[in-house]
C-alpha positions as MATLAB code, in Angstrom:
seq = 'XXXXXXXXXXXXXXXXXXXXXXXXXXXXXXXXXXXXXXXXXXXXXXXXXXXXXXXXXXXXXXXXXXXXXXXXXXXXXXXXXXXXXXXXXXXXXXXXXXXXXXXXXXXXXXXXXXXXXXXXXXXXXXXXXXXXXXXXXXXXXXXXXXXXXXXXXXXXXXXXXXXXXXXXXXXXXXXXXXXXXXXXXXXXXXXXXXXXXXXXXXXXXXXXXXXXXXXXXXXXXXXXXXXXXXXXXXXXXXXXXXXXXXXXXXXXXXXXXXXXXXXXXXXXXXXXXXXXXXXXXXXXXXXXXXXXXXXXXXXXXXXXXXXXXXXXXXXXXXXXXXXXXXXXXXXXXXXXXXXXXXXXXXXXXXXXXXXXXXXXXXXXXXXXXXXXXXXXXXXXXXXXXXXXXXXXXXXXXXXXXXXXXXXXXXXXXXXXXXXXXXXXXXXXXXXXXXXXXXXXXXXXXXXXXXXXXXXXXXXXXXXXXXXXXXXXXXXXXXXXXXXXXXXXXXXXXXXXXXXXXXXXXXXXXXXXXXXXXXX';
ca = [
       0.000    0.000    0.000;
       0.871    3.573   -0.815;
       0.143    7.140   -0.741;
      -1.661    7.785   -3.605;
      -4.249    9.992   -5.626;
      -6.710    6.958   -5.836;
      -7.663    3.251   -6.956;
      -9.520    1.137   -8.925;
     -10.571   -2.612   -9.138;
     -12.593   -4.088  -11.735;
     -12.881   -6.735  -14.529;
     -10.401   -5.641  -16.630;
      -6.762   -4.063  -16.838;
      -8.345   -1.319  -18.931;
     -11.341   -0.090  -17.550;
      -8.876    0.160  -13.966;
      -6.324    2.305  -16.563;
      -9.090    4.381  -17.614;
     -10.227    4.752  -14.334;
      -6.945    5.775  -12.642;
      -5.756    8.114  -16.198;
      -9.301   10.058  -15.095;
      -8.038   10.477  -11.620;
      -4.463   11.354  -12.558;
      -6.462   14.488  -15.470;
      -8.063   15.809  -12.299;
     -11.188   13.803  -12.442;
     -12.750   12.574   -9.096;
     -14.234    8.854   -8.227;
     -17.550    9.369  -10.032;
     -16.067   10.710  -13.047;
     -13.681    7.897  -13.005;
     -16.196    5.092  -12.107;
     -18.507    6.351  -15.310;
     -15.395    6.297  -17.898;
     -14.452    3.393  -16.787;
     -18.306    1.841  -17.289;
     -17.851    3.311  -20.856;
     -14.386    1.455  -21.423;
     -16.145   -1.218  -19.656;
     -18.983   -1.414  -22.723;
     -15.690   -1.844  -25.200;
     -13.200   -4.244  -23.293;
     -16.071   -6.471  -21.420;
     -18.339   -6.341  -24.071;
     -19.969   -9.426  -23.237;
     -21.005   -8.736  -20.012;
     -21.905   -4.793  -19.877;
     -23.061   -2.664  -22.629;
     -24.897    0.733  -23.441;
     -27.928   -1.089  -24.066;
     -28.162   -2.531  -20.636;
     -28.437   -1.307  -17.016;
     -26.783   -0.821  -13.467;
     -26.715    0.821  -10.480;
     -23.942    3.302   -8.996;
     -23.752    4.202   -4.852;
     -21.863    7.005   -4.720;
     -20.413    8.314   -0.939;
     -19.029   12.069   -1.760;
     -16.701   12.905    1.227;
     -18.261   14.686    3.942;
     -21.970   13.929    2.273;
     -24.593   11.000    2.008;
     -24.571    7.615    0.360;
     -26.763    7.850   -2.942;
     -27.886    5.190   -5.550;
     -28.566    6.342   -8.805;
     -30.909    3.112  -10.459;
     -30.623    3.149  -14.178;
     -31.382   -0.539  -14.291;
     -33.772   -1.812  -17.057;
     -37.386   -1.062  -16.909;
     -40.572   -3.491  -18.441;
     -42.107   -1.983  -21.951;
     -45.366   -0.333  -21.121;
     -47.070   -2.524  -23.659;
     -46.794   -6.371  -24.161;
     -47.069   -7.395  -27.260;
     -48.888  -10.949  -27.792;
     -46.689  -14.105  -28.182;
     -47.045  -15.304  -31.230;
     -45.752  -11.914  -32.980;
     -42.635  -12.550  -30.335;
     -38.651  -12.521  -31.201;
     -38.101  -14.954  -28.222;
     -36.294  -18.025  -28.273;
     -34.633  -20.246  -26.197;
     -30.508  -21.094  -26.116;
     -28.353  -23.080  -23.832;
     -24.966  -21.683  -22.361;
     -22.638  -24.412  -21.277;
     -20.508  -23.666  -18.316;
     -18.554  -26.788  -18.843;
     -19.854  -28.140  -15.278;
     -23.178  -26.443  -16.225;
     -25.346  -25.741  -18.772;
     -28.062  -23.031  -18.381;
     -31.196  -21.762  -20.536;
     -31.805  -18.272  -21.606;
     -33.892  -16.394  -23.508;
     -33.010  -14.049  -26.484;
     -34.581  -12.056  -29.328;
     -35.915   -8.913  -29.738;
     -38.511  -10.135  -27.700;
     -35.975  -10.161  -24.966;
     -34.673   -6.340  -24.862;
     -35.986   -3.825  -21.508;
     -35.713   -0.415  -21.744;
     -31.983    0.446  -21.402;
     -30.803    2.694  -18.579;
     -26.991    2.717  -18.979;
     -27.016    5.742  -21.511;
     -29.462    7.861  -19.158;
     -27.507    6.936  -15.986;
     -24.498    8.238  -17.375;
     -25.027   11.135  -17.826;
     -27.266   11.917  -14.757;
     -24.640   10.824  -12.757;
     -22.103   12.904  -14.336;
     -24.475   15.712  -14.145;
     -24.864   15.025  -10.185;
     -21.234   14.215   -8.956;
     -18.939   14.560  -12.274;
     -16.625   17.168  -12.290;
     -14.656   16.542  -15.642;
     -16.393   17.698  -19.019;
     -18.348   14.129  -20.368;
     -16.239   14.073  -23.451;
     -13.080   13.629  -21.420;
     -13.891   10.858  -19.807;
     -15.430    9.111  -22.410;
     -12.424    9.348  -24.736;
     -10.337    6.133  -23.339;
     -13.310    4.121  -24.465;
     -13.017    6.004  -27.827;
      -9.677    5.419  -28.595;
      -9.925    1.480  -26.968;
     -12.710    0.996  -29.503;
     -10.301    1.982  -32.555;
      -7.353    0.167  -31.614;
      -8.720   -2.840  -30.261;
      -8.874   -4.693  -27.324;
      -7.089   -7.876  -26.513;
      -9.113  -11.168  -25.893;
      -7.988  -12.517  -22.572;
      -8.267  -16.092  -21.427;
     -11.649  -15.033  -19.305;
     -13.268  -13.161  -22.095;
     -12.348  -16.021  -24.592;
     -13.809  -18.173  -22.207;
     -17.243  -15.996  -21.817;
     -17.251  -15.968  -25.775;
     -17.321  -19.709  -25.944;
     -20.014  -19.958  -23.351;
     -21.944  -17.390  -25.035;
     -21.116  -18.591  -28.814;
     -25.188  -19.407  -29.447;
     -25.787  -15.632  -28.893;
     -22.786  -14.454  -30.947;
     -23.799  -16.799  -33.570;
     -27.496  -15.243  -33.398;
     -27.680  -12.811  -35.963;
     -25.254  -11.766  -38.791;
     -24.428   -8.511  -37.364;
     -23.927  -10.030  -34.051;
     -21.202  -12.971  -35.742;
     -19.316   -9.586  -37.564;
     -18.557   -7.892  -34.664;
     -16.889  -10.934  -32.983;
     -15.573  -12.924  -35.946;
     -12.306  -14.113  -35.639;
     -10.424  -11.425  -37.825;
      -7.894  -14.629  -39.093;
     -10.350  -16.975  -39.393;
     -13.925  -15.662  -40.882;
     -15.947  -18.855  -40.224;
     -15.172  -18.868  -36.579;
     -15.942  -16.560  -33.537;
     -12.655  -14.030  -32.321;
      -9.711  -16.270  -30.175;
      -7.867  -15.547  -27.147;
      -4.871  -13.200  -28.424;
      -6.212  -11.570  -30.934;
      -7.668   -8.106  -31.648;
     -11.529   -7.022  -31.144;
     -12.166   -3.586  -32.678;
     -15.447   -1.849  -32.437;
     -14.840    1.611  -34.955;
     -18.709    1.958  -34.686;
     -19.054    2.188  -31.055;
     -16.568    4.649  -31.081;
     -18.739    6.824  -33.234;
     -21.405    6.068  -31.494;
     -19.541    7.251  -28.080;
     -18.615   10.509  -30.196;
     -22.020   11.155  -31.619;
     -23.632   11.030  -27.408;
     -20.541   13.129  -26.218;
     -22.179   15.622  -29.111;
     -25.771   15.128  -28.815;
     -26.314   13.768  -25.381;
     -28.588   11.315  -24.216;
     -31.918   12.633  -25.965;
     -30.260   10.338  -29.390;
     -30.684    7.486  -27.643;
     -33.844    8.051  -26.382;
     -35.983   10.233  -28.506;
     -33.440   10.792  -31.144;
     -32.420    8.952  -34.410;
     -31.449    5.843  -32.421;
     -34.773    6.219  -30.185;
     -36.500    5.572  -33.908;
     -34.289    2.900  -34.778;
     -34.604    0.651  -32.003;
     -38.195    1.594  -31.941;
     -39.001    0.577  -35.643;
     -36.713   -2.584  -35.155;
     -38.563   -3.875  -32.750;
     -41.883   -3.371  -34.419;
     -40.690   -4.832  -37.365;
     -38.802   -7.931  -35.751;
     -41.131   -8.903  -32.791;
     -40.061   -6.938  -29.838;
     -42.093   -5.044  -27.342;
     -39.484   -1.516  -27.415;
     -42.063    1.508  -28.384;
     -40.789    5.489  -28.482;
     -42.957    6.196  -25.623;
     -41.127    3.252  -23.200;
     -37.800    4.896  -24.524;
     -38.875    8.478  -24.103;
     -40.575    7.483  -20.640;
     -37.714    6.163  -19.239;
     -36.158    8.131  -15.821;
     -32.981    7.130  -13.569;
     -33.747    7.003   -9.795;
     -32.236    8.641   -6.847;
     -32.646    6.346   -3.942;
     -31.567    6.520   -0.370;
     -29.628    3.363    0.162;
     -30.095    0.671    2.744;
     -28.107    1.516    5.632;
     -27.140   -1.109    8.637;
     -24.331   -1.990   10.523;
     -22.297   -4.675   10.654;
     -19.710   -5.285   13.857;
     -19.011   -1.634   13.978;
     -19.195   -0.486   10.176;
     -21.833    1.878    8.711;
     -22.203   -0.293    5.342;
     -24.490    1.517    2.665;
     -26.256   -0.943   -0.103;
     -28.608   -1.086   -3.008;
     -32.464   -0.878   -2.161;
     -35.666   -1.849   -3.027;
     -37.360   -2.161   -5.201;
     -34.342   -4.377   -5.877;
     -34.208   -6.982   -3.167;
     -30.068   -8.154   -3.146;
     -28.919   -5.588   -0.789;
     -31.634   -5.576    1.875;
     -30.700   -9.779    1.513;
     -27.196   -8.949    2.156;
     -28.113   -6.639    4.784;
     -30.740   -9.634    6.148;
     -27.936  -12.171    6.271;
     -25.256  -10.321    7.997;
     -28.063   -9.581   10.894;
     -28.816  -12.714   11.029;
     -25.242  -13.806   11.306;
     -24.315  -11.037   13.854;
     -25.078  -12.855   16.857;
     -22.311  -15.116   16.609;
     -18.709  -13.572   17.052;
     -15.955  -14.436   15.444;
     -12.946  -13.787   18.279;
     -11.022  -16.576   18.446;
     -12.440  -18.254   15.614;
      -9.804  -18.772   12.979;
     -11.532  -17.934    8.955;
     -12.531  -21.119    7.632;
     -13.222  -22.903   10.861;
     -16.327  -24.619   11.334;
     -18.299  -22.419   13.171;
     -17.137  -19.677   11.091;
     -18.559  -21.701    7.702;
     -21.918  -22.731    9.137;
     -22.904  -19.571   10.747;
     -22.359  -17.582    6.639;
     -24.041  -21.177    5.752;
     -27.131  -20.089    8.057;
     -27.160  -15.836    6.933;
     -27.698  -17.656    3.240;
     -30.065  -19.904    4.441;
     -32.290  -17.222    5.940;
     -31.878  -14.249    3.004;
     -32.483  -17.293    0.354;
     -36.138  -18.248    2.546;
     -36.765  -14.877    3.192;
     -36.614  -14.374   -0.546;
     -39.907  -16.414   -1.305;
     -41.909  -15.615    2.319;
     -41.643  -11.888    1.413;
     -42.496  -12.378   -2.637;
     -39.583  -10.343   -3.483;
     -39.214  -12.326   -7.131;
     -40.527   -9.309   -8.910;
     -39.477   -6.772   -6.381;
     -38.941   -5.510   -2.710;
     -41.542   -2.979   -1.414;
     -40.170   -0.552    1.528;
     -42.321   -1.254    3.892;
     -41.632   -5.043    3.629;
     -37.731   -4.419    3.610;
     -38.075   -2.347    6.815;
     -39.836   -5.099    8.662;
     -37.493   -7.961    7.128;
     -34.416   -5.531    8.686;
     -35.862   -5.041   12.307;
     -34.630   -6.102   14.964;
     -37.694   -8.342   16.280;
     -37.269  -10.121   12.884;
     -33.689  -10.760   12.660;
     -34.059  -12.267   16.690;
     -36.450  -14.764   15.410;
     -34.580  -15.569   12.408;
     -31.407  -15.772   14.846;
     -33.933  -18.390   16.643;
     -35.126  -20.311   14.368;
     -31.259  -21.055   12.508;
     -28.786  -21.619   15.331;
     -25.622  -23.089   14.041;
     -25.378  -26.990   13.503;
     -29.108  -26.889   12.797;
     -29.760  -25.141    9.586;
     -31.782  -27.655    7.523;
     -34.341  -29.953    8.459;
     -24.041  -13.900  -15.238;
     -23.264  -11.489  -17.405;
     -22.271   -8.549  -15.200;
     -19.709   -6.696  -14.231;
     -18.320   -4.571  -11.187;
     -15.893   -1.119  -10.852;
     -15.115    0.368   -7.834;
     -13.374    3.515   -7.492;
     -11.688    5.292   -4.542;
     -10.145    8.796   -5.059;
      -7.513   11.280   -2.803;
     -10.833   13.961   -1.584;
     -12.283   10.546    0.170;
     -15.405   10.245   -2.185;
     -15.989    6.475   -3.159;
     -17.976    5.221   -6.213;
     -19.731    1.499   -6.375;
     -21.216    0.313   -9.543;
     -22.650   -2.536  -10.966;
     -23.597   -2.781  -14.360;
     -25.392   -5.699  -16.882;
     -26.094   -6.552  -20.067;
     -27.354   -9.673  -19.102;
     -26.296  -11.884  -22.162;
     -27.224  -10.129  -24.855;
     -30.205  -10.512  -27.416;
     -28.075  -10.642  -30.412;
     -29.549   -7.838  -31.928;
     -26.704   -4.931  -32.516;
     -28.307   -1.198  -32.806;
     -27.927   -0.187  -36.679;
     -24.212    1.763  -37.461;
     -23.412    1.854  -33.166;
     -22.134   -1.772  -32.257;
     -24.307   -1.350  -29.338;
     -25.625   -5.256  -28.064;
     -29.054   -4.887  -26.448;
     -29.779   -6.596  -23.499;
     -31.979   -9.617  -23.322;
     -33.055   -8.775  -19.496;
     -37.191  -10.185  -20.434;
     -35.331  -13.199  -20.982;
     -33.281  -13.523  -17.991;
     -35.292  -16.529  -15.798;
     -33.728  -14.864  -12.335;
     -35.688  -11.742  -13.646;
     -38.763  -13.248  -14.527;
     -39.440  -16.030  -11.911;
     -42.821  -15.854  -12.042;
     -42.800  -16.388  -16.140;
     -41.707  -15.248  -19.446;
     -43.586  -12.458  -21.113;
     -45.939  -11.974  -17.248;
     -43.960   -8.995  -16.285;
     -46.243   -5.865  -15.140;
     -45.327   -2.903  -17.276;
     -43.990   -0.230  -17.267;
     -41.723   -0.969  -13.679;
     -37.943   -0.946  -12.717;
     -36.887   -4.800  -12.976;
     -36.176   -5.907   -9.794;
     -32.051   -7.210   -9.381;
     -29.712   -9.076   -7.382;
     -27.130   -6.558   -7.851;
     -25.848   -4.778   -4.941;
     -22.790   -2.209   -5.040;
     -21.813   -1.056   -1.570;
     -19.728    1.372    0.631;
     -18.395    0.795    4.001;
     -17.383    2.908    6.640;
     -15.138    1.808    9.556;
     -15.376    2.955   12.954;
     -11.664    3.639   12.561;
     -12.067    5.766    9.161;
     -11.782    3.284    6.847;
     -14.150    3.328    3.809;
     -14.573    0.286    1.107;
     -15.988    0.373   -2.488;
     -17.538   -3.201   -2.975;
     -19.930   -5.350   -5.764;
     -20.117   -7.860   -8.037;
     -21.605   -9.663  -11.067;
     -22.707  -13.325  -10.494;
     -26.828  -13.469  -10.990;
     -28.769  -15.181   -7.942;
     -24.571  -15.913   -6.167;
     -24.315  -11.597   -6.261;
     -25.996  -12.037   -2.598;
     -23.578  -14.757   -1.685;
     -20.175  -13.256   -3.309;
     -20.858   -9.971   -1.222;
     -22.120  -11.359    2.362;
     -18.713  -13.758    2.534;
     -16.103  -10.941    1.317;
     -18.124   -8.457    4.049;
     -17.677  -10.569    6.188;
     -14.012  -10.976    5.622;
     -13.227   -7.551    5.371;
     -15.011   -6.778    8.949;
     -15.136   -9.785   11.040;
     -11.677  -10.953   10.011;
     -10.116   -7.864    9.179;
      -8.672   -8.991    5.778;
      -6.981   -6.757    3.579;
      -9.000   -6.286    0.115;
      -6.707   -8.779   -1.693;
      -7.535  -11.518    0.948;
     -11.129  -10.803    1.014;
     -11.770  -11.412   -2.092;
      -9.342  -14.461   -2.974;
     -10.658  -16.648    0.471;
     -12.676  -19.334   -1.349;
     -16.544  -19.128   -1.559;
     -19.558  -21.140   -1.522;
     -23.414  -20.939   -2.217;
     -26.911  -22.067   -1.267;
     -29.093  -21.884   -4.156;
     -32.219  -24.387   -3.156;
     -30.992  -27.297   -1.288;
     -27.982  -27.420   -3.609;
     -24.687  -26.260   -1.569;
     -21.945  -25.420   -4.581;
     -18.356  -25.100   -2.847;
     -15.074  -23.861   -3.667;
     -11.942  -25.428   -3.200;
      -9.560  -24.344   -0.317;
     -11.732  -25.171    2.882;
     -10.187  -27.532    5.227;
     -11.646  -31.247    5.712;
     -13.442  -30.175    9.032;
     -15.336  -27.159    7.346;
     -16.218  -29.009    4.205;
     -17.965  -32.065    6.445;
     -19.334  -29.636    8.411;
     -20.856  -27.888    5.003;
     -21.785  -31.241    3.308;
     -23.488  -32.727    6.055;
     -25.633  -29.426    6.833;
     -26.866  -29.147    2.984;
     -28.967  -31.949    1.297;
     -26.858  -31.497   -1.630;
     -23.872  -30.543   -2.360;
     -21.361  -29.391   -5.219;
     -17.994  -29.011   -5.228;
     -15.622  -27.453   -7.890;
     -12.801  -28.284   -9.299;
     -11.205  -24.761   -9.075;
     -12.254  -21.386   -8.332;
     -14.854  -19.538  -10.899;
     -17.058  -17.142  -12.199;
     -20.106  -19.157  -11.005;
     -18.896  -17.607   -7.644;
     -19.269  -14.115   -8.445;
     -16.402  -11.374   -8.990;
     -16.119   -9.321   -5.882;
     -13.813   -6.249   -7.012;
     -13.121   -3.733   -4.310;
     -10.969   -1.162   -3.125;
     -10.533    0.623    0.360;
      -8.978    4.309    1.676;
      -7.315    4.805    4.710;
      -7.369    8.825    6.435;
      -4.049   10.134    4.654;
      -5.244    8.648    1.331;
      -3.538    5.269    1.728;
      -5.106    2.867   -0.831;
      -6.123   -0.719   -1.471;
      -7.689   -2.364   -3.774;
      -8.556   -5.941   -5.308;
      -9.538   -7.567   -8.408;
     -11.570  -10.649   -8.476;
      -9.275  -13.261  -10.438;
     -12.867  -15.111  -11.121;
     -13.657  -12.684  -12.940;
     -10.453  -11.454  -14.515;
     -10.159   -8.619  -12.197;
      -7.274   -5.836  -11.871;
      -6.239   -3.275   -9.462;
      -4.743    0.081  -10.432;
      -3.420    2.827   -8.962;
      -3.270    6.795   -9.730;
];
């Protein structure tokens, strides 16, 4: 650790650069965190986009935690099913195979674009065309695939394969039958004019504009549910975060009417009756009592209906203290049974911190005409729709497991937090909070300890627990998992803390081929 002018930790040696080149111009976190989400869109371009959505928390120093939601809304009209883009294909995990929907009938009403700028209108304090030019110039010279993003390409060949325009972008540029390999270059000249042509006209293109009328006509014509009006409708949301504490910290999160943070916030109650002194990381008693914390946010998640959303009223009674008492009751230790996203957290030298978690989902295949933007496919995402395809209520914010945080110490101490991961978002966050504050782990530790998750009965578990934990695990579960190595399956926790002085630390999530830099 050093005395520095900030940090960064994400998914991706360039979208840290960019990050940390924004703080080094004079930019603070928030500008930083928002170029980097454009770089993001260009060197992940399989797991966040422009035609997606996210959330950002961002703590200014010396002011409040505040969530800007520019997640994905539901069209305001549905159109029936048998005009419907929407089609089934299978991802294979290589331990895994999972279903998801794509299509025009797929696409939500993007929020990246709008969040954006709001956000830089709110906390930015470089000019939006300076921190969107890294992404620019990444987009005309190319970015290399890594082993992780070859690996997301494979998983995700079906939707690549989709559509022609979809197969063009990520062809192989030395073989022309196959998709683009680990090594070689991915270029993207169109998003870079797109990038240029918002930096000029703002976010009114993409939403009432010429592209507004694009997407709008596309989806009319090939089966989608996209109008003007949902595009023209569409607002990001200021929200007052969820705010508990957990052995000491003040720990901000995402809130409803997404329900992952006020299930992070759930667990860790849950689990705070048990303390840790004494109590070596990995032990037993350490494993069973995070086993119970998932246990009781994954029940809570079907007794208070929160599949299509979290009211407030129902999150304050989940977090009160009466609640979390019986919940403590009712799970005692030994007794507990009878995708595509991406994360950047930014810490800068004036103590503001900046938290956000973006998606694309998968992708629907379908690129917007002359931008090499990839919708999402979020009305095809089964953890988004739990209750059925094509049954959403219109016109609402999707409801999401995401759930970028900020943490305060009692000594002064502040952490940047989230990750990607689906339904193991919940999961990825509760353990690594719980290593930063009941263990005191540095950032690096945190997030490399090994992981597991309760999804059902099914208990999936990392490797790297001793033989006393894992019984312990596999006897308490009715099923259990365990794989070969660490992976993305597990989430991809990247965070980064500052120390008073401006001392800086930071990790990257090697799941998810994170990297740290430093300004």
């Amino acid at each position: 650790m050093a005395k520095r002018l900030g940090v960064a930790a994400s998914g991706s040696a360039e979208v840290s650069q960019t990050a940390v080149e924004i703080l080094k111009a004079g930019g603070n976190a928030f500008d930083a965190v928002l170029g980097a989400l454009c770089t993001a869109s260009i060197a992940e371009p399989l797991l966040v986009s422009l035609g997606g959505g996210g959330f950002l928390l961002g703590l200014p120093e010396g002011g409040k935690p505040t969530v800007f939601d520019f997640f994905c809304q539901t069209p305001e009209r549905r159109r029936a099913d048998p005009e419907l883009d929407f089609y089934p294909i299978v991802a294979d995990f290589g331990t895994a195979t999972q279903e998801f929907h794509i299509g025009m009938g797929s696409i939500a009403v993007p929020g990246v674009v709008a969040g954006i700028f709001e956000a830089h209108r709110a906390l930015g304090r470089m000019p939006i065309g300076e921190i969107v030019t890294p992404a620019i110039e990444l987009a005309r010279s190319g970015v290399t695939i890594d082993a992780f993003h070859h690996y997301i390409l494979r998983i995700l060949r079906p939707i690549m394969e989709a559509t022609p325009e979809s197969f063009a972008l990520y062809r192989s540029p030395a073989n022309a039958c196959d998709l683009i390999s680990e090594g070689e270059l991915l270029c993207n000249p169109e998003a870079a004019d797109a990038l240029e042509a918002l930096i000029a006209e703002g976010p009114d293109l993409f939403y009432r504009g010429e592209w507004a009328a694009r997407l709008a006509a596309d989806s009319r014509d090939g089966g989608g549910h996209l109008t003007l009006e949902d595009l023209a409708h569409y607002r990001v949301e200021q929200r007052e975060p969820v705010v508990f504490r957990h052995r000491g910290a003040r720990c901000a999160i995402n809130p409803p009417p997404s329900p992952g943070g006020s299930l992070v916030a759930f667990a860790l109650g849950v689990m705070a009756d048990w303390e840790p002194a004494g109590d070596d990381w990995g032990s037993t008693d350490h494993v069973l009592n995070v086993l119970r914390g998932m246990r009781a946010a994954s029940v809570a998640r079907h007794e208070y209906s929160m599949e299509a959303g979290l009211e407030f009223h129902k999150m304050r009674e989940l977090l009160g203290e009466e609640t979390i008492r019986q919940w403590q009751k009712g799970l005692r230790l030994h007794s507990l049974f009878s995708r595509g996203t991406t994360h950047i957290s930014v810490a800068d030298a004036q103590g503001n911190i900046a938290s956000l978690t973006a998606s694309n989902g998968e992708g629907c295949s379908y690129l917007l005409p002359g931008t090499g933007i990839m919708l999402n496919n979020m009305l095809g995402e089964e953890d988004l729709n739990p209750g059925g395809f094509n049954r959403w209520k219109k016109g609402v914010r999707l409801a999401s497991m995401m759930s970028p945080a900020v943490v305060e110490k009692p000594d002064g101490t502040r952490f940047a937090l989230g990750s990607g991961g689906s339904n193991r978002i919940r999961s990825a966050i509760t353990q690594v909070l719980v290593n930063l504050l009941d263990y005191q782990m540095t950032p690096e530790q945190a997030v490399a300890a090994p992981r597991f998750h309760l999804e059902g009965d099914m208990l999936s578990i990392e490797p790297g627990f001793d033989s006393a934990a894992f019984e312990a695990m596999e006897s308490s579960a009715p099923c259990t998992h365990t794989w070969p190595e660490k992976n993305l399956f597990f989430g991809g926790v990247h965070t980064v803390s500052v120390k008073h002085g401006g001392i800086f630390d930071g990790a990257g999530d090697p799941r998810r081929g994170g990297a740290v830099a430093y300004a």
